[in-house]
C-alpha positions, 0 to 999 in steps of 0.5 A, spaced: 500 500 500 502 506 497 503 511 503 498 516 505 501 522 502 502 518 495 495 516 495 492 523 496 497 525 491 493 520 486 487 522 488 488 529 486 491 527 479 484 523 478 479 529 479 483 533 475 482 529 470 475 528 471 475 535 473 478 536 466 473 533 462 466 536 466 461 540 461 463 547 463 456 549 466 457 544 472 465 548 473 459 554 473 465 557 468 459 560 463 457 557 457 458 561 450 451 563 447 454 562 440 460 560 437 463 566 432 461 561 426 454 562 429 454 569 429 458 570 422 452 566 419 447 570 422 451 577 420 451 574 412 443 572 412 442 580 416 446 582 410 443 577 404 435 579 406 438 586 405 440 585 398 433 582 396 428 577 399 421 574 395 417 577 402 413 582 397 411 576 392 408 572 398 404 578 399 403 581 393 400 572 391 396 572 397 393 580 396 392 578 388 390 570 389 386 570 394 384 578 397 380 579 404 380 574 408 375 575 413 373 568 418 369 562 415 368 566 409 370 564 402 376 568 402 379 564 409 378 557 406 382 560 399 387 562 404 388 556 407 389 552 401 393 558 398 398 558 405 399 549 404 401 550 397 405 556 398 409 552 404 410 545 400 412 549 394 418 552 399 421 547 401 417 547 409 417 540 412 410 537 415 406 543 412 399 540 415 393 544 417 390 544 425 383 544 424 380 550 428 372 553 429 370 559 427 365 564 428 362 567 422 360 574 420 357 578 415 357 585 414 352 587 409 351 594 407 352 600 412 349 607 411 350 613 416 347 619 414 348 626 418 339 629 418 337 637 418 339 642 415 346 641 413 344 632 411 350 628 408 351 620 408 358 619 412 363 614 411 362 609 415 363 602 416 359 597 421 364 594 427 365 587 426 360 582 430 355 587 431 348 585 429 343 589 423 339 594 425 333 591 420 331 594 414 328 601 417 334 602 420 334 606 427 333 614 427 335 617 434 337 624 437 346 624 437 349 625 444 357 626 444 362 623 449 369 625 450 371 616 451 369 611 454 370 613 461 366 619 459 360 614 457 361 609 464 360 616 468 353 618 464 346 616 468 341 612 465 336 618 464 342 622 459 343 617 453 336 613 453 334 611 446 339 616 443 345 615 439 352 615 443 357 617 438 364 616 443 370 621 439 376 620 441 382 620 436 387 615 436 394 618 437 400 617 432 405 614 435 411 610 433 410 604 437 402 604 437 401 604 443 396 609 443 391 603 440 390 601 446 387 607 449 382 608 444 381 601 442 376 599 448 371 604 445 370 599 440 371 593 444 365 594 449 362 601 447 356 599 444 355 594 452 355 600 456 351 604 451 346 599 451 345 598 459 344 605 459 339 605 454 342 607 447 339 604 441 346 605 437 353 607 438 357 611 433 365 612 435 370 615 432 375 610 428 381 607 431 385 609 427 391 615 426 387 617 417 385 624 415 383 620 409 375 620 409 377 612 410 373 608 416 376 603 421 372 595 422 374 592 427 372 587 433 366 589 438 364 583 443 358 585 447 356 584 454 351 578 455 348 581 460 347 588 456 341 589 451 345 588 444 345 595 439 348 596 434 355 599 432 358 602 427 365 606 425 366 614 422 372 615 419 376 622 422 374 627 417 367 624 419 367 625 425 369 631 425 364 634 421 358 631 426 362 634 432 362 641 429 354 639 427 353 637 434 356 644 437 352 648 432 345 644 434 345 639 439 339 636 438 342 633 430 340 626 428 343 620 425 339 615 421 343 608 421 342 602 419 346 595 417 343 588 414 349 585 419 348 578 420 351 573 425 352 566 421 353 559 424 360 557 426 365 554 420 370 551 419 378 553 418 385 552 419 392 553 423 396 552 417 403 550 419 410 549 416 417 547 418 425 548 418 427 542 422 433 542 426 439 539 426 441 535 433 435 538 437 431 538 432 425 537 438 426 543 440 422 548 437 422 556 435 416 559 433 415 563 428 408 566 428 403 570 423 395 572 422 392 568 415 385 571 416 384 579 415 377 583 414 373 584 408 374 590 407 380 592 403 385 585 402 389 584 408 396 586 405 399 589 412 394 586 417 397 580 416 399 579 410 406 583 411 406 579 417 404 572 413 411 574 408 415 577 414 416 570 418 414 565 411 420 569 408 425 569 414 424 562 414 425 560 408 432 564 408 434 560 413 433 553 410 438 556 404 443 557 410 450 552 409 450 552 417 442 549 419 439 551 425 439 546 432 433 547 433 426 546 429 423 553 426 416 553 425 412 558 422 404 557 424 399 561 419 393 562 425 386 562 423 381 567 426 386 572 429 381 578 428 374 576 432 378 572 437 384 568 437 381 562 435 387 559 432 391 560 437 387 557 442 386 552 439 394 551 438 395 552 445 390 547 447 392 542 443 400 543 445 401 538 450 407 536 451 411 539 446 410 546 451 416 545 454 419 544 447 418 550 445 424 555 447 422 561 444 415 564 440 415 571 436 410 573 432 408 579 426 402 583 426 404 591 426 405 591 417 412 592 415 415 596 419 422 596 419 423 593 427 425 598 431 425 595 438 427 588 441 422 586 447 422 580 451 419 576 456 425 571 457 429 569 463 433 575 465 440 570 465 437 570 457 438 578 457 446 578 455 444 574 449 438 578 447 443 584 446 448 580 443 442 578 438 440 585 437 448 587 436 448 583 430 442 587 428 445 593 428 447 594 421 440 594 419 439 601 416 434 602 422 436 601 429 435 596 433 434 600 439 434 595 447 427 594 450 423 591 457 423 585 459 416 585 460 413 584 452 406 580 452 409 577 445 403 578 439 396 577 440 396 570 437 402 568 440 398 570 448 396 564 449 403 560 448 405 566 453 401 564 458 403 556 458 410 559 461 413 560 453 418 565 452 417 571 447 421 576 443 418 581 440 420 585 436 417 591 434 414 594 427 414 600 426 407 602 426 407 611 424 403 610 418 401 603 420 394 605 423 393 610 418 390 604 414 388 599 419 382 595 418 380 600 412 379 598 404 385 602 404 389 595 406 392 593 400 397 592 396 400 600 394 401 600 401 407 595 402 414 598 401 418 591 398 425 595 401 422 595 408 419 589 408 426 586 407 428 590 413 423 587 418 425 580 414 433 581 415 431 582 423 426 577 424 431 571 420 437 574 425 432 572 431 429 566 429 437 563 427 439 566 433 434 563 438 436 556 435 442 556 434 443 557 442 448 554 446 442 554 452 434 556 453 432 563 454 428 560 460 420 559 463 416 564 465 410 562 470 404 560 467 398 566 467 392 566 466 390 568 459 382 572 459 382 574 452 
């Protein structure tokens, strides 16, 4: 037997070995996110989508084969078929379908005209899921409230069988955030309106146009609130009967609408594929809206979005060097009048939740992307600068944001399973201009743009699977829209 001294040597010398060959997180020595290859690769795919990309032809086939695509219509059913061929013929691995139950309505045609003296038909549109108002329309003295807040505070005995017209006027801002503000005017004017007595509500439209362009969009009414219905003025409409109102408060509306709710019909989640490498189960989520409204073709909202991470996807399938993880774009049904598809998504996901390392989804137009938000692990932060340094070259900036995102709409429901999101944030200055309107169409789309926004969300989605490590788990919320 060796001395003592000897024996402690030797143990020594075989745990320097073992030692020696442990992962580099077990000596708690930090792991690197990227190796340089990684990062070249993703430099040479930001620099490769600025010189040209096939996003504005996705648009431009989608506007152009398929046109408005509102839920359950003929249009979302063509635009299904259209996403399934488009994907097979890029080369997208697994493209199937995820059935989905949507609701179904039909906005017939909508008339708004301004009585007395000075009478004239105004520009408006009816918002989406309210009912019609019959065929001899309603006639009604108008009162004038400043928000939704305004209305809340009124009594009974002020608005009863008269006409609630809400003016409050969406500001213009770079991130949209002033949506919010005024969306809610949409969204639950007409349930306030009818419990205090309205026969129809009129609002200013959610929208930033001085173009005579009026703003659809989703209304949801209070089941324990009388149902009226609703409609939208475009701005310089709204206008003119706010000054008609100062002159002459006793000024009338006539409105009617043959808008009718339908059975629910059947559409789809359409889903496509770039498989990973060595961790090929993990998966990158890529996300945009296929439906849109009726009344122009959708090209920004969302077929921006659709060409955004359809293009951004393709690109990487291209590279030499193949990601780790799997990206997968999902198409969402119905994201306009509720989320059904990315409910359904969610509902179905079950084991592969944990699977699912990081979730981004476009829904703001072209954009470029000005601003990188998150709600990841906050160790994941270092490597969300280092992705965005790699976005730097683009022609806009790419400035830091909070660690607080909620991620897109469609991607809300994955957010509250605990899924970490990256969002990175369109440019929305003109975005609100046309909005919801007849003027969303293909004119609208600068190709140049759109492949910035291309360059930036490849760079993410590569990046976010080729990392070394995860970007965390966030606590599961409840999700109540």
């Amino acid at each position: 037997m060796a001395p003592r001294p000897a024996r402690i040597l030797a143990l020594f010398a075989v745990l320097a070995v073992q030692l020696a060959v442990l992962p580099a997180r077990a000596q708690n020595v930090p792991v690197t996110d990227w190796t340089d290859a990684d990062l070249a690769t993703a430099a040479a795919l930001r620099d490769r989508a600025l010189k040209g990309t096939s996003a504005f032809d996705h648009v431009s086939s989608l506007t152009t084969e398929v046109g408005p695509r509102l839920a359950g219509s003929p249009g979302d059913e063509a635009a299904v078929r259209w996403a399934m061929n488009r994907l097979g013929k890029l080369g997208f691995t697994g493209v199937r379908t995820q059935d989905v139950l949507v609701p179904r309505w039909v906005r017939g045609s909508t008339e708004v005209t301004m009585l007395g003296p000075a009478a004239q038909t105004l520009v408006a549109a009816t918002l989406g899921g309210s009912i019609g108002t019959g065929e001899e329309g309603i006639e009604a003295q108008v009162i004038e409230v400043a928000s939704l807040d305004a209305l809340n505070a009124l009594q009974a005995g002020d608005v009863k069988n008269k006409i609630v017209f809400i003016n409050q006027r969406m500001e213009r801002t770079k991130d949209g955030s002033s949506y919010g503000s005024t969306v809610k005017n949409r969204v639950q004017g007409a349930s306030v309106a009818g419990n205090l007595g309205a026969v129809a509500l009129v609002i200013r439209s959610v929208g930033t146009s001085d173009e005579r362009f009026a703003h659809t969009g989703r209304m949801v009414y209070d089941m324990s609130a009388p149902r009226i219905p609703a409609f939208s003025l475009s701005n310089p409409d709204a206008d003119a009967l706010s000054r008609q109102l100062k002159t002459n408060k006793q000024t009338r509306l006539r409105v009617k609408s043959t808008a009718r709710e339908m059975p629910p019909a059947w559409s789809a989640n359409v889903i496509g594929e770039i498989p990973g490498t060595d961790r090929a189960g993990e998966i990158v989520l890529l996300a945009a809206h296929l439906d849109s409204w009726d009344l122009g073709q959708g090209a920004l909202d969302d077929g921006a979005g659709v060409a955004i991470v359809v293009e951004a996807a393709r690109l990487i399938s291209r590279l030499d060097r193949k990601p780790s993880r799997t990206i997968r774009v999902v198409l969402f049904a119905n994201e306009e009048f509720g989320l059904s598809g990315a409910k359904e998504y969610a509902r179905l996901i079950g084991d592969e939740q944990a699977k699912h390392v990081l979730a981004m989804e476009a829904d703001t137009g072209i954009g470029p992307v000005i601003r990188l938000e998150t709600q990841v692990a906050p160790e994941s932060l270092g490597a969300i600068e280092k992705m965005r340094a790699v976005m730097q070259p683009l022609p806009v900036p790419v400035e830091g944001g909070t660690n607080t995102a909620s991620g897109g709409a469609d991607i809300g429901p994955l957010r509250a399973l605990g899924v970490p999101v990256l969002d990175p944030v369109l440019d929305a200055s003109l975005y609100f201009d046309v909005h919801h309107t007849m003027n969303d169409t293909l004119a609208k789309v600068d190709a140049k743009v759109l492949d910035q926004s291309v360059a930036a969300y490849a760079v993410a989605a590569y990046l976010a699977a080729t990392k070394q490590g995860d970007f965390g788990r966030l606590a599961p919320v409840p999700f109540d829209r």
